[in-house]
N, C-alpha and C positions, 0 to 999 in steps of 0.2 A: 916450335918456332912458327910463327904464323903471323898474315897481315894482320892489320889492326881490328879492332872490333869497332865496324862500325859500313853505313852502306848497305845495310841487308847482304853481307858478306861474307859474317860472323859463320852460320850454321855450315852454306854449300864451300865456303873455304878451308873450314877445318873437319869438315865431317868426314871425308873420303880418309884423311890423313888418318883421323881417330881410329877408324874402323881397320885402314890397312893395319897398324898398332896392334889393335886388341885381337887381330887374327895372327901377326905375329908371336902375342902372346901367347897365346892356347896353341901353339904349335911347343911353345916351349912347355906348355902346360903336358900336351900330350906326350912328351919325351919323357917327362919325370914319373907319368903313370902308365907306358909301355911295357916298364920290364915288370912293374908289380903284376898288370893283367899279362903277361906272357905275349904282348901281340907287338907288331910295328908299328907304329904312329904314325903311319896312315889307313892304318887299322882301325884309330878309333874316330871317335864322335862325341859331341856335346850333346845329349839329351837332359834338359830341365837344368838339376843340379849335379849331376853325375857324369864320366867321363868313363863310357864303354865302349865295349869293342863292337862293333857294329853285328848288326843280327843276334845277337845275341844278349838274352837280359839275365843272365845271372854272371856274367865276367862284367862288374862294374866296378867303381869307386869314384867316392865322393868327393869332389871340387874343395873342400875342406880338406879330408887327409891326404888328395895331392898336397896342398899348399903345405901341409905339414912335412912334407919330404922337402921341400925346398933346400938349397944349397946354403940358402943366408935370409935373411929376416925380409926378403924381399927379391921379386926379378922384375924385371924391365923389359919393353923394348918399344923400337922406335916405327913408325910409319911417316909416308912421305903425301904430296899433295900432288897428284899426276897431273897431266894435262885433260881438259874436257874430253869426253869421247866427242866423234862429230856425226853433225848431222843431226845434234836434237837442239830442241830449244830452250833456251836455260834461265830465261828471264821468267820472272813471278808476275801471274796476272790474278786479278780482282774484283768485285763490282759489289759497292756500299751502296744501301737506300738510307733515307732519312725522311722522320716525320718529323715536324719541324708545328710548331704553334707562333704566331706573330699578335700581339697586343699592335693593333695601330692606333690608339692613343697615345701609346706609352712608347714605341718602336722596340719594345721585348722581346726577343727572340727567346722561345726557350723550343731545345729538342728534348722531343717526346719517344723516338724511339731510333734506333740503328739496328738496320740489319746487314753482316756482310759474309761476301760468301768468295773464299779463295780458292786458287790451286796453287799451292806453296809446292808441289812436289808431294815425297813423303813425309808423313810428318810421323817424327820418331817419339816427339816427347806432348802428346793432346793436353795437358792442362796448360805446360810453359807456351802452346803455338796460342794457345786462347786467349790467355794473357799477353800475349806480344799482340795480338788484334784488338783484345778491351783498352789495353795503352794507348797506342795507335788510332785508335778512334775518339778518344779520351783528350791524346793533343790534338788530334783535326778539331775538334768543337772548339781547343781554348784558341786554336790558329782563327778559326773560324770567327769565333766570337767576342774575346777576351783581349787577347794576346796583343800589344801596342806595343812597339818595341821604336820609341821615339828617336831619332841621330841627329845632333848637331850638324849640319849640314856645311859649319866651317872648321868644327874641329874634328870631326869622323867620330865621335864617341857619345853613346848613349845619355840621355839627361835625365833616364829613368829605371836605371840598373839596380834597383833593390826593389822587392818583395810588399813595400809600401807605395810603390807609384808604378808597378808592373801586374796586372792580375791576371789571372791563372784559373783555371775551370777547378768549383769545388766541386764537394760530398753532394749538394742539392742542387747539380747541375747536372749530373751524371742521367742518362736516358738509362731505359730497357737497352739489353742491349743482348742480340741475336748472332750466334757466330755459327756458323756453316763451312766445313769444308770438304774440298772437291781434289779428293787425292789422287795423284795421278804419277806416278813413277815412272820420268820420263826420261832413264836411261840415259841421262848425262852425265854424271857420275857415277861412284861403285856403290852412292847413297842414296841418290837421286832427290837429293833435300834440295830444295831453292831459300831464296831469301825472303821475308816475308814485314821487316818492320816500316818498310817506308810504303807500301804500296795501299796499308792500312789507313796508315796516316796521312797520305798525300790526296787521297778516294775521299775520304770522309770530308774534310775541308766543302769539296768540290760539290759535295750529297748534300752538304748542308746550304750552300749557297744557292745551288739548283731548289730547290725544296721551299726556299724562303719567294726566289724569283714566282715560283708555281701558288704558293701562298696568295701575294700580294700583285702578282701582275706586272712587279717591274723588277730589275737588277736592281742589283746592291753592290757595286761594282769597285768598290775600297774595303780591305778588311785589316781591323775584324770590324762587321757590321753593328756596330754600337746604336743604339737607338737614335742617335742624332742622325746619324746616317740613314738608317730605314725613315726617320721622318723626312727628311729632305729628300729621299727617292720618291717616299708619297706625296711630295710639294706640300708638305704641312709646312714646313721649315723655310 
């Protein structure tokens, strides 16, 4: 049971809980493979795939023919979500660059490159943290550049809620795109994983509109910065 998935909250919320779990398990793990190695359980050890007795490498057995001993077709157990340790700091920091090209005939903005570079904490799982930063940079561009999300201003509801009058960053929009990270296990938890989807996404936004300003020499100060927009910044308009 756990909060909601959502908030960069997902990972450093349920990680601690997950981890205290799967040590709970291999406690139970190590009970069922005490008495075959003749030792106490906390005698043994997880090495690789094996569960042996510590110091020793010829009193082992395999994490498979434990499970083969099991009681029933499965075991369980549960882990809980403690409170923060204190005195560290638990929040996810960041910093995106953005090459950015500007057509001012045209007011075009296309990015040409992103690069960003976090300290999410630990990061346990490097393709899934990469991809929540390629996403993340991905919606900053369509926030950035695309993204119109028009409101009737007397009936509070959208006048452009489908997919034919809302548009969205494609395939030939997509920059290079550079991810770096700055691991830093900062002893707030028992995982020390932070949360890492909004800070991607809110930086990029911000990389992109800096970068257009650095361009072109003036703000673009309404988004998403639509070519009428960059013209009327450059007083074509």
């Amino acid at each position: 049971f756990s909060v909601p998935s959502g908030g960069s909250l997902s990972a450093p919320s349920n990680s601690p809980a997950v981890r205290q779990a799967a040590a709970h398990l291999k406690d139970k793990l190590f009970r069922i493979a005490a008495p075959i190695l003749g030792a106490e359980p906390d005698d043994l050890e997880a090495a690789g795939e094996m569960i042996r007795v510590r110091a020793s490498t010829s009193r082992a057995i395999s994490f498979t023919d434990v499970c083969k001993r099991m009681p029933g077709d499965s075991i369980s157990a549960q882990g809980e979500r403690v409170p923060n340790y204190g005195g560290f700091r638990s929040d996810q920091a960041g910093c995106q660059f953005a090459e950015v090209e500007v057509d001012t005939e045209t007011g075009i903005i296309r990015v040409k490159h992103v690069v960003a570079v976090h300290d999410a904490g630990r990061i346990v799982d490097p393709l899934t943290a990469r991809s929540q930063v390629n996403g993340g940079i991905l919606m900053g561009i369509g926030f950035a550049l695309f993204e119109d999300r028009r409101m009737d201003p007397q009936l509070g509801i959208m006048v452009n809620p489908t997919m034919d009058d809302y548009k969205l960053i494609g395939a030939l929009d997509v920059p290079q795109i550079d991810v770096t990270f700055f691991e830093v296990a900062n002893g707030v938890t028992n995982t020390g994983v932070m949360g890492l989807g909004e800070v991607s996404h809110v930086a990029s936004t911000a990389a992109v509109a800096c970068a257009v300003y650095d361009a072109i020499g003036v703000p673009v100060r309404s988004l998403p910065m639509t070519p009428d927009r960059v013209l009327s910044a450059l007083g074509h308009v």
